[in-house]
C-alpha positions as CSV (number, residue, x, y, z in Angstrom):
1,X,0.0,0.0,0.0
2,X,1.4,3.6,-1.2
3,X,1.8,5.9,2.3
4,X,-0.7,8.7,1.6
5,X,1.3,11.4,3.7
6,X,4.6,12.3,3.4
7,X,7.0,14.6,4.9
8,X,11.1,14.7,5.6
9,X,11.4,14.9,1.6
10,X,10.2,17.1,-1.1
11,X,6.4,16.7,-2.2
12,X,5.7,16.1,-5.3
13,X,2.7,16.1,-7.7
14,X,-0.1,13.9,-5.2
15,X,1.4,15.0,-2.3
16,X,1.6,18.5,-3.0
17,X,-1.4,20.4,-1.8
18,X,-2.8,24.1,-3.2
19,X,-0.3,26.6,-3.3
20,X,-1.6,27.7,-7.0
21,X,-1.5,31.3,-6.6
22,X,2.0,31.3,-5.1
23,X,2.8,29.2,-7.6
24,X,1.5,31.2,-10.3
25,X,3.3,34.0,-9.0
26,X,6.4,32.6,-8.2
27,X,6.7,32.0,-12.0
28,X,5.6,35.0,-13.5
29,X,8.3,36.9,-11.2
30,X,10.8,34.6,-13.0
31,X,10.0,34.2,-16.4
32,X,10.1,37.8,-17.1
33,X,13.6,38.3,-15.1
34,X,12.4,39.9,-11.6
35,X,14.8,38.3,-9.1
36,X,12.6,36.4,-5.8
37,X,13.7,36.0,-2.3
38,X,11.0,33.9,-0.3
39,X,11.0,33.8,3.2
40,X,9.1,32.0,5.5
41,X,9.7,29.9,8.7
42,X,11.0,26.4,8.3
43,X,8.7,23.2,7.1
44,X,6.3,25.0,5.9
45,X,7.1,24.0,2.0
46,X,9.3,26.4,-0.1
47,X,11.6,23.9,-1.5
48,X,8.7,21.5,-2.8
49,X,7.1,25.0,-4.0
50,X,10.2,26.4,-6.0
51,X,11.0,23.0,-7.0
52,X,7.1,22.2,-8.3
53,X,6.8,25.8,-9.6
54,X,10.0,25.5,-12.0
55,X,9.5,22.1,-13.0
56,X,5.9,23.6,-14.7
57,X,8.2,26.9,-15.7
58,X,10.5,24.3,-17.5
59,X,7.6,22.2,-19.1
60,X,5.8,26.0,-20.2
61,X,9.1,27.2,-21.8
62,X,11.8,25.2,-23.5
63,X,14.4,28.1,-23.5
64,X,14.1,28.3,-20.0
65,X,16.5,25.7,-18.2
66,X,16.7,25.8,-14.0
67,X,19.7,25.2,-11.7
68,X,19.3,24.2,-8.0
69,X,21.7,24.7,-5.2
70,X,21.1,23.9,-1.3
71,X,23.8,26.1,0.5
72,X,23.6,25.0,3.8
73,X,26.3,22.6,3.6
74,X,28.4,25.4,2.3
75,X,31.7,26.3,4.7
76,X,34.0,27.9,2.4
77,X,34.0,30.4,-0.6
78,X,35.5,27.8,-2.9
79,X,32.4,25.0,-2.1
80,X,30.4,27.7,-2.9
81,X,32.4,28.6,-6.3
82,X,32.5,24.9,-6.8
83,X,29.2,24.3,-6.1
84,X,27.7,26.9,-7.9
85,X,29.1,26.1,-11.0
86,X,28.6,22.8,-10.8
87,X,24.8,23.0,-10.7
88,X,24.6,25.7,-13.7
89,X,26.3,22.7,-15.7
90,X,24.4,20.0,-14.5
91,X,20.9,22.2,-15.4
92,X,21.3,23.9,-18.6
93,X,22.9,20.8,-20.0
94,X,20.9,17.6,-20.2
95,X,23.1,15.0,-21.7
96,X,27.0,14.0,-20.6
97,X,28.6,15.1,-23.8
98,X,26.7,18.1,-23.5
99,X,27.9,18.9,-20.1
100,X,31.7,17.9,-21.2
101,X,31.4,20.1,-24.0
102,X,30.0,23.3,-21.7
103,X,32.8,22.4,-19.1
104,X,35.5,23.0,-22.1
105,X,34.3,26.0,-23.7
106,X,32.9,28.1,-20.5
107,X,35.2,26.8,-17.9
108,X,38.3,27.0,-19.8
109,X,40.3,29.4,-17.3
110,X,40.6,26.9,-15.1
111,X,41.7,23.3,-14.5
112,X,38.8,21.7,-13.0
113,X,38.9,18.1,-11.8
114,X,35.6,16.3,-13.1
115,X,33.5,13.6,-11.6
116,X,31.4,11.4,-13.0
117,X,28.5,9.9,-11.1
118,X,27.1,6.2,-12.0
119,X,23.6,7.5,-12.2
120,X,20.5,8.2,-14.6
121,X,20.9,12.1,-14.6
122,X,25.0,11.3,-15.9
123,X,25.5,13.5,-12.6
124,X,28.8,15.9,-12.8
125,X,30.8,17.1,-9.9
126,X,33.2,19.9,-10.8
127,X,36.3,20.4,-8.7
128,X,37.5,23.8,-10.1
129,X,39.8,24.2,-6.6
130,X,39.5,28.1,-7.1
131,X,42.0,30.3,-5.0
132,X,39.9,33.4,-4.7
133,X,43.2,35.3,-4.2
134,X,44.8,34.4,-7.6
135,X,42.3,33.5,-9.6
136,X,39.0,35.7,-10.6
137,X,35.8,34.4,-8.9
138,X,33.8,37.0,-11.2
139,X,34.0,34.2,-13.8
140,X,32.4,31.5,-12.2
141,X,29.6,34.2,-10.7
142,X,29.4,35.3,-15.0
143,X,29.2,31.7,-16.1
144,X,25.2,31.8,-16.0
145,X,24.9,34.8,-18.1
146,X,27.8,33.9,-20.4
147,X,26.3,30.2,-21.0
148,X,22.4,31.5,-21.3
149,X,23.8,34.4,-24.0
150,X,25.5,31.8,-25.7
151,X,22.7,29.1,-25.9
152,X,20.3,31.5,-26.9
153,X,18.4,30.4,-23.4
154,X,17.3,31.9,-19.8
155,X,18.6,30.1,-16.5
156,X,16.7,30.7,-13.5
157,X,19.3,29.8,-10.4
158,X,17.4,28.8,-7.3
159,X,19.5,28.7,-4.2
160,X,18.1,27.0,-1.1
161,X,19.0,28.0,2.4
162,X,20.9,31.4,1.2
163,X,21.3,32.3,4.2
164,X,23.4,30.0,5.1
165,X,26.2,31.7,2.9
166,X,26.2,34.8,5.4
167,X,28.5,32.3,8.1
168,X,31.1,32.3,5.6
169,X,34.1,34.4,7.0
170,X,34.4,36.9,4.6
171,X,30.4,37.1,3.7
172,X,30.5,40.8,3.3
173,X,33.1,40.6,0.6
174,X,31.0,37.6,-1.1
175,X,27.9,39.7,-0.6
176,X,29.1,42.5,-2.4
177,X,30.5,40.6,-4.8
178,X,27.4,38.6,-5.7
179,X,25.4,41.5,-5.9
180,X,27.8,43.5,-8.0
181,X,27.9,40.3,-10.6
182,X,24.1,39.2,-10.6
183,X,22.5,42.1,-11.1
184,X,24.5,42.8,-14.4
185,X,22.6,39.8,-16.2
186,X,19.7,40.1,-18.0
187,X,19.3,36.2,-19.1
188,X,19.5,34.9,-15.7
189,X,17.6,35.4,-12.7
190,X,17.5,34.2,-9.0
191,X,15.5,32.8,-6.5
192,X,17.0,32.5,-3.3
193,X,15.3,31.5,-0.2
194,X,15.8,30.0,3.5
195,X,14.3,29.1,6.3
196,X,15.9,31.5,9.2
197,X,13.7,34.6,8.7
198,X,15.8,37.1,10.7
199,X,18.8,36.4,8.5
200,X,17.3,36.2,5.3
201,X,15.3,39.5,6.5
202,X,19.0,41.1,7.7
203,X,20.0,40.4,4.2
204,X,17.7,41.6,1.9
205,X,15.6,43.9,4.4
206,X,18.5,46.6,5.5
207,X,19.1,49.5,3.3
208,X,22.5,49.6,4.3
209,X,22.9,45.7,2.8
210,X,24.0,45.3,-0.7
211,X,21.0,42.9,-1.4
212,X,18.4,45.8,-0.7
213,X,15.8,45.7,-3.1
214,X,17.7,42.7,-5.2
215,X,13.7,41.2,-5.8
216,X,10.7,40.8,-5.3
217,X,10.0,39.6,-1.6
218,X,7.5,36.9,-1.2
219,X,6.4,36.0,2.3
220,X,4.7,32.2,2.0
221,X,1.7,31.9,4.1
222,X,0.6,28.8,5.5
223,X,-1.9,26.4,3.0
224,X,-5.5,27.4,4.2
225,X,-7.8,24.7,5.9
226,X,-10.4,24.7,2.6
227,X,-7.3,22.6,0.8
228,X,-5.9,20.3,4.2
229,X,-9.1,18.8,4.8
230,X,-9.8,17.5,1.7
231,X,-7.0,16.3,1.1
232,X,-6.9,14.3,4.3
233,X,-10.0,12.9,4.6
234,X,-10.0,12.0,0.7
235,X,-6.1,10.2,1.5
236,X,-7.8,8.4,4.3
237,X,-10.7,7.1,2.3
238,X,-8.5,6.0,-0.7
239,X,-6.6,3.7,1.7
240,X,-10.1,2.3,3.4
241,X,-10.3,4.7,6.2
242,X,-12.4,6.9,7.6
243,X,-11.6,10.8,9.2
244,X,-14.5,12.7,9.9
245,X,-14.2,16.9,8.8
246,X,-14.1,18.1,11.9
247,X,-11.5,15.7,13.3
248,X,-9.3,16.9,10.1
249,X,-9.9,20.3,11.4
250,X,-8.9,19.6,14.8
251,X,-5.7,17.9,13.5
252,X,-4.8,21.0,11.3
253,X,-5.6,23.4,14.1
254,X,-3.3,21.7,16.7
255,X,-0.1,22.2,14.4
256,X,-1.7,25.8,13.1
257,X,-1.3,24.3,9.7
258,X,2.3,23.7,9.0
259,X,2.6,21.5,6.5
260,X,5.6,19.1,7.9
261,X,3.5,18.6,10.6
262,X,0.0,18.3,9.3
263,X,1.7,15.8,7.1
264,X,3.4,14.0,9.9
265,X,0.6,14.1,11.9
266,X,-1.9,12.5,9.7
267,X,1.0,9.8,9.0
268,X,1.4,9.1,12.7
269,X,-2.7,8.8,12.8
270,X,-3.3,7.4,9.4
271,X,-0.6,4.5,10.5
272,X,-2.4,4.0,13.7
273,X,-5.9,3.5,12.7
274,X,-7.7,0.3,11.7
275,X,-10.8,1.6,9.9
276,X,-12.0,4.8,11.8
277,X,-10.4,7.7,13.8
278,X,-11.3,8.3,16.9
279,X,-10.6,11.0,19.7
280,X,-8.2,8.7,21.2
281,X,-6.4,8.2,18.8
282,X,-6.1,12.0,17.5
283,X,-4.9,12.8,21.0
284,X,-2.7,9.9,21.6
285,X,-0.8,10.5,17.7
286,X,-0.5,14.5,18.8
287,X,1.3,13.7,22.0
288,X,4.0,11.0,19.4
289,X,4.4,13.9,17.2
290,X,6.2,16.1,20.3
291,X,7.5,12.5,21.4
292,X,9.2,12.9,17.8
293,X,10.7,16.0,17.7
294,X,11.6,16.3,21.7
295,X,15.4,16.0,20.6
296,X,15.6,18.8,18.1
297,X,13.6,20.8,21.0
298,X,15.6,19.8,23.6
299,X,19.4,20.9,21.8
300,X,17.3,23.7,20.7
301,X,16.5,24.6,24.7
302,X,20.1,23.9,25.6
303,X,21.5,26.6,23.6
304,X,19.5,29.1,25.7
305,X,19.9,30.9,29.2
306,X,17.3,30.0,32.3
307,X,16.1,33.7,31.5
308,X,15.6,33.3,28.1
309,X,13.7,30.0,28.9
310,X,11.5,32.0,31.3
311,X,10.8,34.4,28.8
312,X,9.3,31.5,26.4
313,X,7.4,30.5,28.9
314,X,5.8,33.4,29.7
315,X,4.8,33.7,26.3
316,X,3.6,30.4,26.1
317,X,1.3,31.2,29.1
318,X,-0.1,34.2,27.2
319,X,1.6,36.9,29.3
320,X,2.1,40.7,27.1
321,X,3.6,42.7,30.0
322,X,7.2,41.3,30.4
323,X,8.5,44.1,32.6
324,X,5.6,43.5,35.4
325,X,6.7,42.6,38.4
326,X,4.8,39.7,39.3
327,X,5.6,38.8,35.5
328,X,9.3,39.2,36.3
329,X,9.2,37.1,39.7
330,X,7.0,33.9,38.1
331,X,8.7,33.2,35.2
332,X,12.4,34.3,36.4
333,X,13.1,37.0,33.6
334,X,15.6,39.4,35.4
335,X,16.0,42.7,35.3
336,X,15.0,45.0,32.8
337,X,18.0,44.7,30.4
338,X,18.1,40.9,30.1
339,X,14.3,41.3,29.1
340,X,14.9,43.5,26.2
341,X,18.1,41.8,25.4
342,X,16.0,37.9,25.6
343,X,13.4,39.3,23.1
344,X,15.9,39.8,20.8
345,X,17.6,36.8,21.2
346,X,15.0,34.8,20.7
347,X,13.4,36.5,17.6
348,X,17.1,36.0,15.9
349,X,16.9,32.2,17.0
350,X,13.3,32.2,15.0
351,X,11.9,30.6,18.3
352,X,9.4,33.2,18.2
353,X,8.2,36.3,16.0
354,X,7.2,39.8,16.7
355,X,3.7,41.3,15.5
356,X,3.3,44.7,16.9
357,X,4.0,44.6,20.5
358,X,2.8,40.7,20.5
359,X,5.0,37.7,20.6
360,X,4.3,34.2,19.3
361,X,6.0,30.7,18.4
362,X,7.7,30.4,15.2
363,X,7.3,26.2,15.4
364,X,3.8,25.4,17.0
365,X,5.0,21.8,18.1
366,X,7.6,23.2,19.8
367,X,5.3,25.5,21.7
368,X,2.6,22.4,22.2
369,X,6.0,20.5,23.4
370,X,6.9,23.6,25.9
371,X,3.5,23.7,27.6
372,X,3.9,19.5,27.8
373,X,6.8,19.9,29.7
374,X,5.9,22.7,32.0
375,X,2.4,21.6,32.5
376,X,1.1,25.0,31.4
377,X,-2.5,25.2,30.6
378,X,-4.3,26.2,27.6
């Protein structure tokens, strides 16, 4: 029997739920050369999005070819130099001898090391071992332009977890750099996106950064109920069970819709029931879900301060007025500097958001999972 819900991988065609209009837009930013940067928190779908989206881009538009990157293995400039011009390659080219040929005649500056992977897509891995001292990075950053102006084609490169590239040691020289070289090319555009919000927002937000105003900023928003609860109860019923509406509601609710979890969820439920769900059950399968992720939450809790811990739980109880004193002396937030110094720590961990003057959990499991552990009531 096929698993109806997936999560931990990218969704694809079934398993990917709604998103049309961001979908739609996401292309028509692209196709006619507007750069993207999409932000929102983490597991809530932009890779399977970007990845869906320019899959149908690709299938509407021959000329248009698409290069992925995932930087958040990414520790040095030369990975990324490496990397980056290993995935143009490996996209605009579809056939080994075609990706030989482009290595020759647009890579021919340097003496990259090539390897060949024993797989279907004739994989290439391109060792170019560039010095960024001696040699000229501004090539490898040109090679999209230079390859789509010779091909007569458009690239789109779509760079997952950007952010990631802003730990590198000399980040503000790369910055500048990209910058300086991408916004030059009119055949190639970019979509970069990443989970940590207050990075990606530092980088492309500031007026003082040199990614200010690169794109068009798209801020995802979480897949509305009208599309989840089809979807679940018609998964359930295709595999001979039975989810009433209301109890697919309640599910979606509980993890405020966030599509790794409703996903996970409904696999921890739908792999638990016989023929019909019951309250029991939805209840029992919430309570394995923060069984699930209690390791990521607990490294995540042992990176803070017992203040900083305080402060999460007084917004997990609901509290608005940090600074009151009987606020201060239950939840153990110190004095009036560590407060405002906590707020900000925690918004730059994305543990929780601002809205206003409000604050609220970026991860709802991980709130659910807090108010386990410290027994505080709804």
């Amino acid at each position: 029997m096929d698993i109806p819900f997936i999560y931990g991988r990218l969704a694809e065609k079934e398993s990917f739920i709604d998103r049309v209009e961001d979908r739609k837009e996401l292309k028509n930013f692209l196709r006619h050369g507007i750069n993207v940067i999409l932000v929102s928190p983490r597991r809530w779908g932009k890779s399977s999005l970007v990845r869906t989206s320019m899959e149908e881009l690709m299938q509407e538009e021959s000329k248009t070819k698409v290069c992925f990157m995932d930087a958040s293995k990414i520790h040095t400039e030369e990975e990324f130099y490496n990397k980056f011009a290993s995935i143009v390659i490996q996209g605009v080219s579809s056939t080994l001898e075609q990706k030989l040929s482009d290595l020759v005649k647009f890579i021919n500056r340097f003496t990259p090391s090539i390897t060949i992977a024993s797989d279907p897509m004739n994989s290439v891995e391109v060792n170019l071992k560039v010095n960024p001292v001696k040699e000229s990075p501004e090539n490898i950053l040109q090679l999209p332009e230079r390859i789509a102006e010779a091909k007569g084609i458009k690239i789109i490169v779509c760079i997952d977890e950007f952010q990631q590239l802003a730990n590198l040691p000399k980040w503000k020289n790369l910055e500048a750099m990209l910058r300086a070289e991408w916004q030059l090319q009119h055949h190639t555009t970019y979509c970069l996106y990443g989970s940590k919000m207050h990075m990606m927002k530092d980088i492309f937000n500031k007026a003082n950064s040199p990614f200010f105003k690169f794109g068009q900023l798209m801020n995802l928003k979480r897949i509305a109920k009208e599309y989840w609860i089809p979807y679940i109860m018609s998964n359930f019923k295709k595999t001979g069970k039975t989810i009433s509406e209301s109890q697919a509601e309640c599910l979606c609710e509980r993890v405020k819709y966030n599509s790794w979890y409703v996903q996970q969820y409904c696999f921890f439920l739908w792999s638990h029931t016989d023929k019909e769900v019951t309250q029991e059950l939805l209840d029992n399968q919430l309570q394995l879900v923060l069984d699930t992720n209690e390791d990521l939450f607990l490294t995540e809790m042992d990176e803070l301060t017992p203040t900083q811990i305080g402060m999460l739980k007084a917004i997990a109880s609901g509290e608005k007025h940090f600074n009151a004193k009987d606020v201060v002396e239950t939840y153990g937030l110190g004095q009036p500097q560590s407060i405002t110094r906590n707020k900000k720590v925690l918004v730059e961990k994305d543990l929780v958001e601002k809205h206003l003057q409000d604050f609220s959990f970026v991860d709802p499991v991980f709130e659910l999972w807090l108010k386990r552990e410290y027994n505080i009531l709804p």
